[in-house]
Each structure stands twice: as structure tokens, then as C-alpha cells.
C-alpha positions as CSV (number, residue, x, y, z in Angstrom):
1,X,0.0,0.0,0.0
2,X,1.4,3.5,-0.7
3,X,0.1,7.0,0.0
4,X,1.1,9.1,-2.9
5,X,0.6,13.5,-2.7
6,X,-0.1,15.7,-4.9
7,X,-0.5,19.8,-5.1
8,X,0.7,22.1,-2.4
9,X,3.6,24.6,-3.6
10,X,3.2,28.6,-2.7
11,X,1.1,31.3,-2.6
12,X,0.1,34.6,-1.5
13,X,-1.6,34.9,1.7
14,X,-5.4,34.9,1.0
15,X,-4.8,32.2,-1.6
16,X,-5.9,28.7,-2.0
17,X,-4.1,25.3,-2.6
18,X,-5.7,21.5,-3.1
19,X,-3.7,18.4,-2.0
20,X,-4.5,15.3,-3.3
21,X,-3.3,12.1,-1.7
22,X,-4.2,8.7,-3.7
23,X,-3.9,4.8,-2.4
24,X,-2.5,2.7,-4.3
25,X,-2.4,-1.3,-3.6
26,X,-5.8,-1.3,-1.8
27,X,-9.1,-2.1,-3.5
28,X,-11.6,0.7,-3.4
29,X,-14.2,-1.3,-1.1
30,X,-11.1,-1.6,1.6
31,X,-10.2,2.4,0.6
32,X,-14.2,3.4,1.2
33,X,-13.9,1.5,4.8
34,X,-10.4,4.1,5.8
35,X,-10.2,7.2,7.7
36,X,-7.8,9.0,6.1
37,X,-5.7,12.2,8.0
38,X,-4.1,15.1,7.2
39,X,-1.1,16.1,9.0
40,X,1.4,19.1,9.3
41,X,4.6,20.0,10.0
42,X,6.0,23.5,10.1
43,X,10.1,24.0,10.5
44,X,10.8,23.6,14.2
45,X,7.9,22.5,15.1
46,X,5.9,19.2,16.1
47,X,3.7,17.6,13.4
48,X,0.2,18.0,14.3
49,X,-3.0,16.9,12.9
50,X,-5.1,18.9,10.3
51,X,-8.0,17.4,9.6
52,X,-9.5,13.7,8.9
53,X,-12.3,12.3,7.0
54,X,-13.9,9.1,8.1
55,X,-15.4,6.1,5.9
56,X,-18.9,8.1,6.3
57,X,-17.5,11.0,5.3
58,X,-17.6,12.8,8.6
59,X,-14.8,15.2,9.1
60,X,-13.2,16.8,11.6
61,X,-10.9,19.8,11.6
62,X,-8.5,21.1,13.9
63,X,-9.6,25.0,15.1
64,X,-7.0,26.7,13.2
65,X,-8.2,25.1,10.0
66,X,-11.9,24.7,10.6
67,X,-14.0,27.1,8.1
68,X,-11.0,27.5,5.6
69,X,-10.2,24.2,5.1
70,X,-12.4,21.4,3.1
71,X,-11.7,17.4,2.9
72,X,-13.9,15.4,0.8
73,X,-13.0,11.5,-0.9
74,X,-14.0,10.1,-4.3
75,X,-13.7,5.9,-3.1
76,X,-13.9,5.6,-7.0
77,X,-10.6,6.7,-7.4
78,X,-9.5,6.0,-3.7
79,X,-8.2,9.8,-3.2
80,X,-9.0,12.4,-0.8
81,X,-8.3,15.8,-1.2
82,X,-8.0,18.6,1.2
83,X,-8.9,22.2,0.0
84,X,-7.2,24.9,1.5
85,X,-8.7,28.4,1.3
86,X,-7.7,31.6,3.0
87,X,-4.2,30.3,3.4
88,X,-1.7,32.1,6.1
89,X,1.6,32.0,6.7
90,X,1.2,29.7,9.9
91,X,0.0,27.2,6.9
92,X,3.2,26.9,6.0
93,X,4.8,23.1,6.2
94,X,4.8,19.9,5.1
95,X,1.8,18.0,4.6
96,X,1.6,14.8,5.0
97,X,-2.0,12.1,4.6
98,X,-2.1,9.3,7.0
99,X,-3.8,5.6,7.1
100,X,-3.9,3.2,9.8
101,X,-4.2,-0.5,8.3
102,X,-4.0,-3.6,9.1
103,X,-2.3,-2.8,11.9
104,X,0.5,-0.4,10.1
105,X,0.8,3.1,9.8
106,X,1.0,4.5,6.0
107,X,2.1,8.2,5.5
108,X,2.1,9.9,2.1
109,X,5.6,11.5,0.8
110,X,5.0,15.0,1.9
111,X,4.1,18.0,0.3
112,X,5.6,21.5,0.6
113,X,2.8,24.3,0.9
114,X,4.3,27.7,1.5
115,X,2.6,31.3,2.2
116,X,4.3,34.6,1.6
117,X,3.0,37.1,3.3
């Protein structure tokens, strides 16, 4: 099984970003069954979770993302995607998605999202 990113990169404050993050070696009934989470990890700092979207597609956000940031899941092509609007500098980090299965912890590469100010 492998988590694999997409998006992120930089821009202004006030501007908006999409990460992808896509399962690969899972069928999509097992993928439809997953929480998936969103981490982050700015420099110096302890990584700290973002937001998580269950198999009912209940989702939870930590306070300093809730009302800016969006997760949603297409099971057909066993992706989630987190929407990031009214980005700030404290968005800056690494993002990183995050599946418990089977009794293993898969993390997703990484992705840079930086925010000038």
C-alpha cells in the first residue's frame, strides 16, 4: 500500500491550494472503509493533525483550519483531497496524509505548501 501527494507549492496569503493524496495497492471497497488524515509539520515544530475524514464522510478539523479548510473522498478513485482556502503564513509546512491498516501506519511522501505574506 502506498500514499502518494499531490499539489501544495506557494502562494500569497489569501490564496488557495488543493492536496491530493491517492492509495495505491488497496481495493476501493477496503479504501471506502479508511479514515484518512491530514497532518502538518511546520520548520521547528511538532507535526500536528489537520483534519481527517472518516469512511462516512464525517470530518473533523483542527480549530485553526476549521472554516478555511475542506476534505472530501472520491472511493472511486480511492483519493482524498484537502482544500485549503484563506491560506496564512502559519499554513506553511509539510503536509503529510495518513492511514492506519491492518495494523500499520502509511504516511504519504509529503508536500511543501508555503505562504508569503
Amino acid at each position: 500500500v502506498q500514499l502518494v501527494q499531490s499539489g501544495g507549492g506557494s502562494v500569497q496569503g489569501g490564496g488557495s491550494l488543493r492536496l491530493s493524496c491517492k492509495a495505491s495497492g488497496m481495493i476501493t471497497s477496503e479504501f471506502s472503509s479508511k479514515t484518512v488524515n491530514w497532518y502538518r509539520q511546520a520548520p521547528g515544530n511538532q507535526r500536528e493533525s489537520v483534519a481527517n475524514i472518516t469512511s462516512n464522510r464525517i470530518t473533523n478539523y483542527a480549530d485553526a483550519v476549521k472554516g478555511r479548510f475542506t476534505l472530501s473522498r472520491d472511493n472511486g478513485k480511492k483519493t482524498v483531497y484537502l482544500q485549503m482556502n484563506s491560506l496564512t503564513p502559519d499554513d506553511t509546512g509539510i503536509y503529510y496524509c495518513y492511514m492506519f491498516r491492518k495494523g500499520t501506519d502509511y504516511w504519504g511522501q509529503g508536500t511543501q505548501v508555503t505562504v508569503s505574506s
